[in-house]
NULUMLUM-523801 format. One line per field, with one value per atom (N, C-alpha, C, O, CB): chain; x, y, z; residue number from 1. Coordinates in steps of 0.05 Angstrom, whole numbers, plus 5000, padded with zeros to 4 digits. Glycine has a CB too. Example, Ala and Ser with C-alpha at 12.3 -4.5 7.8 and 13.67 -1.06 7.14 Angstrom:
<rs>
ch (A A A A A A A A A A);
px (5264 5246 5264 5285 5226 5257 5273 5258 5268 5282);
py (4886 4910 4934 4934 4911 4955 4979 5001 5023 4988);
pz (5156 5156 5156 5169 5181 5142 5143 5157 5161 5114);
i (1 1 1 1 1 2 2 2 2 2);
</rs>
This chain:
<rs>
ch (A A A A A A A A A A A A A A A A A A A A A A A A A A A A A A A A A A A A A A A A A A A A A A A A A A A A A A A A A A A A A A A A A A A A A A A A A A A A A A A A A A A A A A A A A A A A A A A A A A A A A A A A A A A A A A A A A A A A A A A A A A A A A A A A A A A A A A A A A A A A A A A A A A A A A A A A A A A A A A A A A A A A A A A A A A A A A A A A A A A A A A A A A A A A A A A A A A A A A A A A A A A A A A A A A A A A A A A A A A A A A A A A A A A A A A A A A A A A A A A A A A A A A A A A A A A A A A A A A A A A A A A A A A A A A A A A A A A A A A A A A A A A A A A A A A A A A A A A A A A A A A A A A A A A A A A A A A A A A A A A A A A A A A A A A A A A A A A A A A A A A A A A A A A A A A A A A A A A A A A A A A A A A A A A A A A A A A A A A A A A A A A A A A A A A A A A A A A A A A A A A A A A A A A A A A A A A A A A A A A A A A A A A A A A A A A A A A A A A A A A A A A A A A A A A A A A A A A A A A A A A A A A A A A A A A A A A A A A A A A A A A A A A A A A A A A A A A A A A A A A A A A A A A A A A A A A A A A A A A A A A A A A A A A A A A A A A A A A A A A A A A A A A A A A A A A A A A A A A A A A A A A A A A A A A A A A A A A A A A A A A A A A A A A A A A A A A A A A A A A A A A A A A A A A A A A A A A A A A A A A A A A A A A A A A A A A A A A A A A A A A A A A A A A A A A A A A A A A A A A A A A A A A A A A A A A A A A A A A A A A A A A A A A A A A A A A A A A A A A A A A A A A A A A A A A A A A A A A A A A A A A A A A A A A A A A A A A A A A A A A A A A A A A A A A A A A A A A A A A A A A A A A A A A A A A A A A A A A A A A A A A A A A A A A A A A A A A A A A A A A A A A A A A A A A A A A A A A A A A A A A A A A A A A A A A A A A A A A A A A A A A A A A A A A A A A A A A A A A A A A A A A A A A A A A A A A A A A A A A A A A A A A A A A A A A A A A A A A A A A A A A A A A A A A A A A A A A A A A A A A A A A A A A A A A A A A A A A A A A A A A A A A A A A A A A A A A A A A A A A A A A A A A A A A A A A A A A A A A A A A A A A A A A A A A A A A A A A A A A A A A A A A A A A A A A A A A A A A A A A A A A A A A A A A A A A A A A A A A A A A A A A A A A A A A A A A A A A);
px (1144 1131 1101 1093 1145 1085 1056 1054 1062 1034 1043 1032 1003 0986 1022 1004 0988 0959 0944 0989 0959 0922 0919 0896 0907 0929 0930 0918 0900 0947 0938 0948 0916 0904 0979 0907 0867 0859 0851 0849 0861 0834 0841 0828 0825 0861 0864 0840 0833 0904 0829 0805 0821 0829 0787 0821 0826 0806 0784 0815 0812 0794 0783 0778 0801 0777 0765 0792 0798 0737 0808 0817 0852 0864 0813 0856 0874 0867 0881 0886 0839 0830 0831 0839 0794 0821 0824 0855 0858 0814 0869 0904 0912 0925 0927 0899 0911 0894 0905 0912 0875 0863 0868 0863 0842 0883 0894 0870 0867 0909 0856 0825 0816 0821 0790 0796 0789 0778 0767 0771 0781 0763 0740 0724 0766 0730 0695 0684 0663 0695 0700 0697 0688 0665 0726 0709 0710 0681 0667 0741 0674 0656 0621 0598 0663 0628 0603 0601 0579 0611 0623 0627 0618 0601 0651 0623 0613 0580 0564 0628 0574 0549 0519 0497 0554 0533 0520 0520 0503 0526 0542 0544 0564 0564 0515 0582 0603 0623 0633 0625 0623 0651 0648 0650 0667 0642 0639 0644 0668 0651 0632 0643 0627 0606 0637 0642 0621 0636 0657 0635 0603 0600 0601 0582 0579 0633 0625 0602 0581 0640 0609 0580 0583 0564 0571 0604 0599 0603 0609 0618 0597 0598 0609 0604 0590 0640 0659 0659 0654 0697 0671 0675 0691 0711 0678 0698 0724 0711 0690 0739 0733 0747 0764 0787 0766 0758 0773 0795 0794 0758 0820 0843 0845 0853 0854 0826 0820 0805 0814 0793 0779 0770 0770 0753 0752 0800 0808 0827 0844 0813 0835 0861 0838 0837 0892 0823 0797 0791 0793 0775 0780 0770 0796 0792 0754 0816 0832 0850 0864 0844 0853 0853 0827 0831 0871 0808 0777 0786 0789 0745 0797 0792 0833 0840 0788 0841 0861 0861 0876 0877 0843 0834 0815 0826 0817 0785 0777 0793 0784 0771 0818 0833 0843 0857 0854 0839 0854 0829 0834 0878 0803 0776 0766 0772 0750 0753 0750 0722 0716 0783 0705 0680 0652 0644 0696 0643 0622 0643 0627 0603 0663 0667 0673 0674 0690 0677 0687 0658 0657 0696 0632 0611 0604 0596 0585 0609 0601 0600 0581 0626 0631 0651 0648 0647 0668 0647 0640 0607 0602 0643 0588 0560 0564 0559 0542 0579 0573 0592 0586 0580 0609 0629 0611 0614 0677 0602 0585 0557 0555 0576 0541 0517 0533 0520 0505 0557 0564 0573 0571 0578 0583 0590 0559 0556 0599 0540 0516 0510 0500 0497 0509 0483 0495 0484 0471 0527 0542 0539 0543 0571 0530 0524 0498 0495 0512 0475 0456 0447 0423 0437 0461 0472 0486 0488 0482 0498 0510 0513 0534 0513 0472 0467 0467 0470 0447 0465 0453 0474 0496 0451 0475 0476 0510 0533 0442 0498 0524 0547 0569 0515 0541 0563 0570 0586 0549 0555 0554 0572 0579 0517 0574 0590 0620 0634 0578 0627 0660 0672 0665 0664 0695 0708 0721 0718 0744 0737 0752 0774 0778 0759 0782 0812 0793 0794 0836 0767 0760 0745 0746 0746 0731 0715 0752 0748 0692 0781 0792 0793 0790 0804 0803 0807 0786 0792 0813 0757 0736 0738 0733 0723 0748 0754 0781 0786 0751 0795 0823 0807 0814 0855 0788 0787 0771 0769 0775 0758 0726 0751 0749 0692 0773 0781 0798 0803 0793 0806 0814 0802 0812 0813 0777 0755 0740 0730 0737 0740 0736 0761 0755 0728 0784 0805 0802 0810 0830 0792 0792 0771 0771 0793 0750 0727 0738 0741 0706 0744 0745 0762 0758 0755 0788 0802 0787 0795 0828 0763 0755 0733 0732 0751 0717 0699 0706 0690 0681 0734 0740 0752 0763 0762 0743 0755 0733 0713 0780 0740 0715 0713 0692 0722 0739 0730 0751 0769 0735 0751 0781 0780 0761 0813 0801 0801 0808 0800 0763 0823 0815 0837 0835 0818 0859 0868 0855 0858 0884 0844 0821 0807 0806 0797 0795 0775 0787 0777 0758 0816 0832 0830 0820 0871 0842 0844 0820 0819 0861 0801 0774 0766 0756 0748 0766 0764 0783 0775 0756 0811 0821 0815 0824 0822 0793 0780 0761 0754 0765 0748 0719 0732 0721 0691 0752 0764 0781 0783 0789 0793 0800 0772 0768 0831 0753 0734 0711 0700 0717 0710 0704 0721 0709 0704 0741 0756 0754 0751 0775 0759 0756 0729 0730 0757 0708 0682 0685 0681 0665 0691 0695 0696 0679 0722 0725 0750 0723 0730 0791 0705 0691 0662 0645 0691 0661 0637 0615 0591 0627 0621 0595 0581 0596 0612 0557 0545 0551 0560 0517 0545 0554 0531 0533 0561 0505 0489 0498 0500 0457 0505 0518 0543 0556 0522 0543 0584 0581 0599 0619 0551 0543 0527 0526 0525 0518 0498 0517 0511 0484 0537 0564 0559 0550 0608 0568 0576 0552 0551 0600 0529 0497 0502 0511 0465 0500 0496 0521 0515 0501 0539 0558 0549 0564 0595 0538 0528 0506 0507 0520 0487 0461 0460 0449 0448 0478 0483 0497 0496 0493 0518 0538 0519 0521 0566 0503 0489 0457 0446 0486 0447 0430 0441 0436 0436 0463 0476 0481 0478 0515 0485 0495 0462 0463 0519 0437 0418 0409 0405 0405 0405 0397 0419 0412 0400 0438 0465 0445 0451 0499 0430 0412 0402 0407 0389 0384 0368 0386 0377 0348 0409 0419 0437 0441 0427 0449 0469 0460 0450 0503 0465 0453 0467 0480 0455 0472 0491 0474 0450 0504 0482 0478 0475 0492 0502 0440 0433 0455 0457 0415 0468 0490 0513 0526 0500 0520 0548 0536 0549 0555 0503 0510 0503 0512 0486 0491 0487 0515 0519 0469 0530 0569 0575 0590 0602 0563 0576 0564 0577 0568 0541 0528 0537 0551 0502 0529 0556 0573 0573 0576 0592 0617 0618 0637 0639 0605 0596 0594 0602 0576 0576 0560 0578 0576 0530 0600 0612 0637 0644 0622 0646 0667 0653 0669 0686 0629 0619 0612 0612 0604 0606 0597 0625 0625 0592 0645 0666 0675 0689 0684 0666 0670 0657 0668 0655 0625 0610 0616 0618 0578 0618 0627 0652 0656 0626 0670 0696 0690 0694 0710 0670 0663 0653 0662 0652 0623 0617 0633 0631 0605 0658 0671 0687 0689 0674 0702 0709 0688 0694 0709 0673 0654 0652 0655 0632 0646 0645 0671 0673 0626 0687 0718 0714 0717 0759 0707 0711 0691 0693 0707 0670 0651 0666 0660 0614 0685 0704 0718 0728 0718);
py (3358 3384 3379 3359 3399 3401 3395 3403 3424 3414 3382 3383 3407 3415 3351 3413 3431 3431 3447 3427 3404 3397 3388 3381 3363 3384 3381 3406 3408 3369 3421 3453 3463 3470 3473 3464 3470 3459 3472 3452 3435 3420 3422 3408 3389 3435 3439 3462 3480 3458 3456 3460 3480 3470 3425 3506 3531 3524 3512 3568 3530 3548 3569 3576 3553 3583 3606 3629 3647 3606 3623 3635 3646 3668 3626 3610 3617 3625 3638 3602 3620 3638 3670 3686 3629 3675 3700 3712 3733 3704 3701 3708 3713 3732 3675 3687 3690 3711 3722 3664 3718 3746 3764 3784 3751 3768 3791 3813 3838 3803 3791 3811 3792 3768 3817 3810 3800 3772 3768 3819 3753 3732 3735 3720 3718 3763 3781 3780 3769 3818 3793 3799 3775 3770 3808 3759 3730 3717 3707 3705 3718 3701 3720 3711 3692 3744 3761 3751 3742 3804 3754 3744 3721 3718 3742 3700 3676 3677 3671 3655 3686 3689 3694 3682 3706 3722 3734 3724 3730 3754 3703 3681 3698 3698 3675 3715 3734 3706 3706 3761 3693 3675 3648 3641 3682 3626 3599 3589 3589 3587 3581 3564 3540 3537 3581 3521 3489 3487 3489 3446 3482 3473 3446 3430 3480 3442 3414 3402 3413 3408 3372 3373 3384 3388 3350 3392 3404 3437 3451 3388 3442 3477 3493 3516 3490 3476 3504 3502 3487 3502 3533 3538 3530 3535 3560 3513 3510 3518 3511 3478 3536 3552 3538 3534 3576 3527 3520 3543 3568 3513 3523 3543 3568 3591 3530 3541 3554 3582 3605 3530 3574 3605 3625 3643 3609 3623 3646 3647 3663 3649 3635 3652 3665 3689 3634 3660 3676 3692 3713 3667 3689 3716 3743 3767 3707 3733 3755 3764 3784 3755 3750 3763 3773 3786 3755 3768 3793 3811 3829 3786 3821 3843 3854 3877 3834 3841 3856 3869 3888 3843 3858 3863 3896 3917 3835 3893 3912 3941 3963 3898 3937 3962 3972 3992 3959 3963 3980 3986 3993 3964 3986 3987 4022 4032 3950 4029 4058 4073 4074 4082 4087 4091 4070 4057 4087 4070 4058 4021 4002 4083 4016 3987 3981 3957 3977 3991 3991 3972 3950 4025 4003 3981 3960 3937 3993 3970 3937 3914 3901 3927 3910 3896 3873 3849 3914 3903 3887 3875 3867 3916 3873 3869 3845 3824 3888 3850 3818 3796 3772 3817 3802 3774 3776 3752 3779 3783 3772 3758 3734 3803 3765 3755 3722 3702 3782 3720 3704 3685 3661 3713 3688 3673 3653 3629 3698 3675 3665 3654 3633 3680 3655 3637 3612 3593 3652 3615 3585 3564 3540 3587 3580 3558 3539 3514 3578 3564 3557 3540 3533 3581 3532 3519 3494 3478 3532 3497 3481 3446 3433 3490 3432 3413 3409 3387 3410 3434 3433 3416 3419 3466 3397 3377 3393 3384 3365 3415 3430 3440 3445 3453 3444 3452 3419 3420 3488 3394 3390 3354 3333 3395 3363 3340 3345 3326 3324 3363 3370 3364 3370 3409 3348 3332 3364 3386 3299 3362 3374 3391 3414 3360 3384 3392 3406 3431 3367 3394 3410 3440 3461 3395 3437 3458 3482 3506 3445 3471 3482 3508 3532 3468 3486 3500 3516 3534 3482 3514 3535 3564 3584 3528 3554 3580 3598 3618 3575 3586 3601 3615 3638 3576 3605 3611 3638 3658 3588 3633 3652 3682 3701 3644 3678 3698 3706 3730 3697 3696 3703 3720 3743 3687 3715 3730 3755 3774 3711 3753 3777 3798 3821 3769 3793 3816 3821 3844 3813 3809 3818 3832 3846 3796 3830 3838 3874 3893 3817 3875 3906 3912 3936 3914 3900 3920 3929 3951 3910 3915 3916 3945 3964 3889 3942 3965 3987 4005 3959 3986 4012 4035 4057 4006 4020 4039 4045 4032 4026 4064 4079 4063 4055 4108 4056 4044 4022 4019 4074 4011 3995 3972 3968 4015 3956 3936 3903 3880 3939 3910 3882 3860 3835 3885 3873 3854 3838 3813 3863 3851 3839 3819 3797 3861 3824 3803 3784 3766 3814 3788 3767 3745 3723 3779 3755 3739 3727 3710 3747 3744 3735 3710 3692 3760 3704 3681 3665 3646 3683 3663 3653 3634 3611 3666 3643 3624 3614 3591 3642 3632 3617 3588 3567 3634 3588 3563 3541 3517 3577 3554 3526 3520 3498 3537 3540 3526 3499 3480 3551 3509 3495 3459 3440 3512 3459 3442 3423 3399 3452 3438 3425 3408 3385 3443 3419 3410 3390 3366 3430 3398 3372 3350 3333 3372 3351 3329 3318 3296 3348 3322 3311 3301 3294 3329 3302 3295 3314 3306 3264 3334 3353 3365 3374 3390 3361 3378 3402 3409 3376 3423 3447 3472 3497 3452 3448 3469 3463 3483 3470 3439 3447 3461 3468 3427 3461 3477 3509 3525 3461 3518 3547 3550 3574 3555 3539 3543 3559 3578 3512 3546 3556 3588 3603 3544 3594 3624 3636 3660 3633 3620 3641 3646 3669 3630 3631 3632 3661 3682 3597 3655 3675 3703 3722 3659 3704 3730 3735 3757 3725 3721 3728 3751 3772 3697 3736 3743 3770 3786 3726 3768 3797 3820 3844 3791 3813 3836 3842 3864 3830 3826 3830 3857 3881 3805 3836 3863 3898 3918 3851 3898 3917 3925 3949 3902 3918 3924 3940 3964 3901 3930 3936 3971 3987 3903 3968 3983 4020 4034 3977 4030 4051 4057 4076 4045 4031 4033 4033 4046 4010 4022 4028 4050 4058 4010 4061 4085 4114 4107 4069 4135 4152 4142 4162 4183 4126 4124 4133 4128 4094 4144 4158 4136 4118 4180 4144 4129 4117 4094 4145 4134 4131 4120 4104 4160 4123 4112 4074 4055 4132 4075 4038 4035 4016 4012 4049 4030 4019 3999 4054 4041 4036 4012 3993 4076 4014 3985 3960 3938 3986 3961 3934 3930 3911 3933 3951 3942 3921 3900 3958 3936 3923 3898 3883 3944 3891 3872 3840 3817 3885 3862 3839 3831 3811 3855 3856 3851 3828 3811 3879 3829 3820 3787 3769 3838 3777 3759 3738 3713 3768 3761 3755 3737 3715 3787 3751 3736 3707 3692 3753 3701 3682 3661 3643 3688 3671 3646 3638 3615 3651 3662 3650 3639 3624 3669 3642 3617 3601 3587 3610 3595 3567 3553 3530 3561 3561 3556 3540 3516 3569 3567 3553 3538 3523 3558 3531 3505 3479 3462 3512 3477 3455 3452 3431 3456 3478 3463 3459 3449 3483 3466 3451 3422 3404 3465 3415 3383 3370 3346 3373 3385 3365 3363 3348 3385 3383 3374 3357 3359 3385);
pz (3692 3686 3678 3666 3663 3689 3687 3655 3647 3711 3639 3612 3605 3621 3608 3583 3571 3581 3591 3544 3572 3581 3614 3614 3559 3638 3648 3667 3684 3642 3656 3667 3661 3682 3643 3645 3633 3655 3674 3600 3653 3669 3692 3708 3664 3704 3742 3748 3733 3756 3771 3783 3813 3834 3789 3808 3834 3860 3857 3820 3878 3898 3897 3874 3915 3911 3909 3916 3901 3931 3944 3948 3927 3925 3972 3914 3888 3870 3855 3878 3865 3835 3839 3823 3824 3863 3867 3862 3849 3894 3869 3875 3844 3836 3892 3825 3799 3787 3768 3782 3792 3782 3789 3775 3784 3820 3828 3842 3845 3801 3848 3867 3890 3891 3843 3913 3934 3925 3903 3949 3943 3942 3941 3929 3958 3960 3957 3930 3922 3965 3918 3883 3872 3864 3865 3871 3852 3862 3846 3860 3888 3894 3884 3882 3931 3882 3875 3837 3829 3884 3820 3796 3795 3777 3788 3811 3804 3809 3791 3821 3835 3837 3815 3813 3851 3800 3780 3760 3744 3776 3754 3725 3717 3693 3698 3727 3710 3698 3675 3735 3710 3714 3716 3740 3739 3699 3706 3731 3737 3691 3745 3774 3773 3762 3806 3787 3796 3832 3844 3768 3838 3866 3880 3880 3870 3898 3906 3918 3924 3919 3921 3954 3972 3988 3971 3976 4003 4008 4027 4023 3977 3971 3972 3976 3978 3965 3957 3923 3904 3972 3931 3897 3886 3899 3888 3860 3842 3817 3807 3841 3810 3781 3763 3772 3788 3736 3719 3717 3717 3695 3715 3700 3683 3684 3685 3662 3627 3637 3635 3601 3650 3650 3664 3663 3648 3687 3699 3683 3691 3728 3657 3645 3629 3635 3626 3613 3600 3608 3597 3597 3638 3648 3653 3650 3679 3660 3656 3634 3639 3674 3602 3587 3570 3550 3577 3575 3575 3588 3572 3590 3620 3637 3615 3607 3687 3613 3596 3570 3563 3593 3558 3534 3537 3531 3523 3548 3562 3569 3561 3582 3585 3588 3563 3564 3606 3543 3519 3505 3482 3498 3511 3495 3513 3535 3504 3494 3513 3498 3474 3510 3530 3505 3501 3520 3474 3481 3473 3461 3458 3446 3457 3452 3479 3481 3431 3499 3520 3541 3551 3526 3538 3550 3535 3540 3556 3516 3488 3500 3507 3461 3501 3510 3534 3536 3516 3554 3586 3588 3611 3615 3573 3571 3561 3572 3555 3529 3517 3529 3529 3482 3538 3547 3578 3585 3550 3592 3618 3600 3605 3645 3586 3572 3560 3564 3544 3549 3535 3552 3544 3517 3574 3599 3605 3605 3628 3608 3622 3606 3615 3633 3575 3556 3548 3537 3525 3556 3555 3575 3574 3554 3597 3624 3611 3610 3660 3599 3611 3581 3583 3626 3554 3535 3530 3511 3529 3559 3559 3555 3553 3572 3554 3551 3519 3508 3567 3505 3473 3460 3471 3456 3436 3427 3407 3405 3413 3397 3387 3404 3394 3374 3435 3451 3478 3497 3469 3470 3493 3475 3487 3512 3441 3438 3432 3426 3416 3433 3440 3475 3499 3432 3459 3489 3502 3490 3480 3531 3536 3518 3524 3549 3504 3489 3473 3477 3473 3447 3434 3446 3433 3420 3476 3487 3491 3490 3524 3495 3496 3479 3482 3499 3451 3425 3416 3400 3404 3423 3425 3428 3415 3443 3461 3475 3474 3486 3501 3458 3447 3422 3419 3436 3406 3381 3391 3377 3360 3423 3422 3425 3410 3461 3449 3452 3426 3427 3474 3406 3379 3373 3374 3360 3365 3356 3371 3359 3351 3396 3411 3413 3418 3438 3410 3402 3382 3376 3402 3365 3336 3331 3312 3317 3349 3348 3357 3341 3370 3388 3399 3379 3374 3431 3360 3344 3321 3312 3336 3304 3289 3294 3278 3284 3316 3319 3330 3338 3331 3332 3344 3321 3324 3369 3296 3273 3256 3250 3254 3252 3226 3209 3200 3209 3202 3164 3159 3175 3132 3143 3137 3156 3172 3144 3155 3178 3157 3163 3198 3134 3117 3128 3124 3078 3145 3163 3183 3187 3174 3193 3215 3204 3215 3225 3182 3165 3152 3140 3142 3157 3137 3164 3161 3124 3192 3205 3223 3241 3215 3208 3224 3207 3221 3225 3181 3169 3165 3152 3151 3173 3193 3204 3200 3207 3226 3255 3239 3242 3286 3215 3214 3202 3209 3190 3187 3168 3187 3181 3142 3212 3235 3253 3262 3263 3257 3271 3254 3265 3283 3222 3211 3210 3218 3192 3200 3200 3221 3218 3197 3249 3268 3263 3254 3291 3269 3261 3242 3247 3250 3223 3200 3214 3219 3181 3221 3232 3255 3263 3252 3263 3282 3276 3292 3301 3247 3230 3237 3239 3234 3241 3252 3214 3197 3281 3213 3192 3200 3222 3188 3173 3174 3189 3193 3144 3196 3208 3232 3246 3204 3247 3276 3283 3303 3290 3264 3270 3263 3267 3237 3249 3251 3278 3286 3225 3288 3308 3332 3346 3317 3329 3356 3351 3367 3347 3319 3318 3310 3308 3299 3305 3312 3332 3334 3313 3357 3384 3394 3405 3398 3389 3396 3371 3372 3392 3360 3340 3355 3365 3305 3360 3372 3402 3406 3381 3417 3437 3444 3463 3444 3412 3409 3397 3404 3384 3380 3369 3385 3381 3335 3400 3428 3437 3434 3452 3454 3475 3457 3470 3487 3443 3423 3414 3412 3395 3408 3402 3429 3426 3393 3457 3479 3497 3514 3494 3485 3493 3493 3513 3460 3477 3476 3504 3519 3456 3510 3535 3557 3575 3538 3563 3584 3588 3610 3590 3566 3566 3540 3518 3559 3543 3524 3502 3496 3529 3486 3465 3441 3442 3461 3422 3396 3375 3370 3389 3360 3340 3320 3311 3328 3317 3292 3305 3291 3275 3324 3338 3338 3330 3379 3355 3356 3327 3314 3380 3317 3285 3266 3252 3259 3273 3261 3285 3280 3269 3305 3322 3312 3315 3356 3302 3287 3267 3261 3280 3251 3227 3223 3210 3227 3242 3241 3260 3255 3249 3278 3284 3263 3259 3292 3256 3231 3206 3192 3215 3203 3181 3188 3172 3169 3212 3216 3223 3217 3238 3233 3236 3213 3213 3248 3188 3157 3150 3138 3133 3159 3150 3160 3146 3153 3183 3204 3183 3171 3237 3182 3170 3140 3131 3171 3124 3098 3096 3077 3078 3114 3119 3116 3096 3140 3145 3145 3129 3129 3158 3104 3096 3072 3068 3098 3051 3044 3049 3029 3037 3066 3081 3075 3058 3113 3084 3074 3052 3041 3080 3040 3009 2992 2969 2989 3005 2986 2996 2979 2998 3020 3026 3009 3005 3058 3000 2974 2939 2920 2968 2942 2915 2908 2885 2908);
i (1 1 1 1 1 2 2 2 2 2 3 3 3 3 3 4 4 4 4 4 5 5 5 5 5 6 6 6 6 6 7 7 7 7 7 8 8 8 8 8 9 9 9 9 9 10 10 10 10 10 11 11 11 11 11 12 12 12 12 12 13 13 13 13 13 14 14 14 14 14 15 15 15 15 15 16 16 16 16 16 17 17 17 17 17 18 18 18 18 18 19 19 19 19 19 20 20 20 20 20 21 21 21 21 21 22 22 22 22 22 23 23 23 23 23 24 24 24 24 24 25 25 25 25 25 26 26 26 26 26 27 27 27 27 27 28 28 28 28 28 29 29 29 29 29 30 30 30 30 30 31 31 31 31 31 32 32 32 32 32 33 33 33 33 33 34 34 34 34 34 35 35 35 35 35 36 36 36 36 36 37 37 37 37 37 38 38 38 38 38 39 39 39 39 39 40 40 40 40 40 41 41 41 41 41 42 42 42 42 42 43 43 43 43 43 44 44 44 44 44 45 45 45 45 45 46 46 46 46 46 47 47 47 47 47 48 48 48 48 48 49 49 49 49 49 50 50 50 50 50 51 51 51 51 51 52 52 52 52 52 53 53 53 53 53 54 54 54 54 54 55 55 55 55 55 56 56 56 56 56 57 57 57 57 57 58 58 58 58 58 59 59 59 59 59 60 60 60 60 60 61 61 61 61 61 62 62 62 62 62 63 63 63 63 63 64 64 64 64 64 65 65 65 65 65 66 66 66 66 66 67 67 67 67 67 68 68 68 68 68 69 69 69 69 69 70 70 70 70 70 71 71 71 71 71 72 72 72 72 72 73 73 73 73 73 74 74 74 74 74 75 75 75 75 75 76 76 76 76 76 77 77 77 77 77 78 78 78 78 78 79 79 79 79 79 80 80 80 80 80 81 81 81 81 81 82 82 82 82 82 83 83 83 83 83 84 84 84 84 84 85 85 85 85 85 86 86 86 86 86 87 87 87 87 87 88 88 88 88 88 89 89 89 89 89 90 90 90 90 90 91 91 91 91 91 92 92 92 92 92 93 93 93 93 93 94 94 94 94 94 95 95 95 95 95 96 96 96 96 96 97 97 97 97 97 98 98 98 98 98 99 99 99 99 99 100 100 100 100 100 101 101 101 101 101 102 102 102 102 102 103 103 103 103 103 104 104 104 104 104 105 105 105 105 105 106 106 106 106 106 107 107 107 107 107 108 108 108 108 108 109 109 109 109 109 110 110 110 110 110 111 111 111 111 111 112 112 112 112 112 113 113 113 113 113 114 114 114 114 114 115 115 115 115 115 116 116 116 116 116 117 117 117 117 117 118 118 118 118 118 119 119 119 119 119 120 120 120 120 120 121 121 121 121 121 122 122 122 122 122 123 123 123 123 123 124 124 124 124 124 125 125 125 125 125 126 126 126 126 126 127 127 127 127 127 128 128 128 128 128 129 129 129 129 129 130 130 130 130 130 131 131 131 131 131 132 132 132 132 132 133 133 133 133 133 134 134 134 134 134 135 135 135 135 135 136 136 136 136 136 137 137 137 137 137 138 138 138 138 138 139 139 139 139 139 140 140 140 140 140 141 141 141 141 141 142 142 142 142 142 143 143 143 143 143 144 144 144 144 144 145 145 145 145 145 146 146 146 146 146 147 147 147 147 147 148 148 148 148 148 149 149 149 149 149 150 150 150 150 150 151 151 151 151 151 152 152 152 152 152 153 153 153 153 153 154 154 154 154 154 155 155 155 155 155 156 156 156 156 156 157 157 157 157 157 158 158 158 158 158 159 159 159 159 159 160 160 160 160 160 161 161 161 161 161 162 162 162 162 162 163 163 163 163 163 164 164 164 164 164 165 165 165 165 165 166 166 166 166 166 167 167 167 167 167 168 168 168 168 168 169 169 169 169 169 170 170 170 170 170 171 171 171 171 171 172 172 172 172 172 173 173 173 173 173 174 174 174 174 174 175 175 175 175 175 176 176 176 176 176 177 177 177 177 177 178 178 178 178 178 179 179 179 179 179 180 180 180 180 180 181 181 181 181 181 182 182 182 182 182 183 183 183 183 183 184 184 184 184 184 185 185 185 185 185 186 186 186 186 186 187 187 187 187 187 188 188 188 188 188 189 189 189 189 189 190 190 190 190 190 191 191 191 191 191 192 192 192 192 192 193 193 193 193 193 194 194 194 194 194 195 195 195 195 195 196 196 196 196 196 197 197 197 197 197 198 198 198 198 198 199 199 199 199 199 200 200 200 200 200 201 201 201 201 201 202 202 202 202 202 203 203 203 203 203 204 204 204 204 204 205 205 205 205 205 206 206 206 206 206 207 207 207 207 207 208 208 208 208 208 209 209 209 209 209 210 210 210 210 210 211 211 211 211 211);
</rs>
């Protein structure tokens, strides 16, 4: 039986990645095009799709169908922006010293946090479950880090970079759709609040390991 990590690091075609997404091969190859969708080009220029991020990319497009509204464009903006600023990141010293398995556990944690994210902003008020489990991630992404001797300013830089990018898109969201002063400002908010929680995890995490 094909093993866990194995099963990640298998490399699709174009025409099976499409199949496991359940859309034209047209589509997949316009996605990849635009940076929707990580792809690497052999020499001789076909496309191969990691496993990992056609199971990513389609629990994002699953996630998405239960989002409706203003988290809805949120949503579909920041995970394509977040796709693209990870390609183009990808050499930086904070994303480029995690092996395979750890870039795994990354991206389990990123989609953690992006469900937690659309459940969190889609409510007026309340949400201290959300924040329970949102620091949670900030306290295993920390750890992890630990366990890999990373200082605590490289092991924040990950979830700047993923905040930067989330509250961008969410800053810009006005100019492209009529959305209402007060509707994105409750979307930053909560943004920010549920993110606040991410980092002060982490933070304390580090500082219990100096006790």
């Amino acid at each position: 039986m094909q093993d866990e990590t194995s099963k990640h690091n298998e490399w699709l075609g174009l025409h099976d990645a499409s199949k496991a997404l359940g859309v034209h091969p047209t589509t997949l190859r316009r996605w990849a095009d635009t940076g929707e969708i990580p792809v690497m080009l052999t020499p001789g220029g076909h496309r191969r799709f990691s496993r990992s991020d056609i199971e990513q990319f389609a629990d994002d497009r699953t996630r998405l169908k239960v989002a409706s509204g203003l988290e809805k464009m949120w949503a579909e903006q920041a995970m394509v922006q977040t796709r693209k600023e990870i390609v183009s990141h990808r050499d930086e010293h904070w994303l480029s010293v995690f092996d395979e398995a750890d870039r795994e556990h990354k991206r389990q944690l990123g989609r953690r946090l992006m469900g937690l994210m659309l459940q969190y902003i889609s409510l007026n008020e309340g949400g201290d479950s959300l924040l329970a489990e949102a620091q949670a991630i900030g306290r295993e992404h920390a750890s992890n880090a630990i366990g890999l001797g990373l200082p605590l300013i490289e092991a924040m830089q990950a979830v700047l970079f993923f905040r930067d990018t989330l509250v961008e898109v969410a800053m810009h969201l006005p100019e492209m759709a009529h959305v209402r002063p007060e509707a994105n400002m409750h979307l930053l908010r909560r943004i920010n609040t549920l993110l606040n929680a991410v980092q002060l995890a982490m933070a304390d995490t580090y500082d219990r390991t100096k006790r």
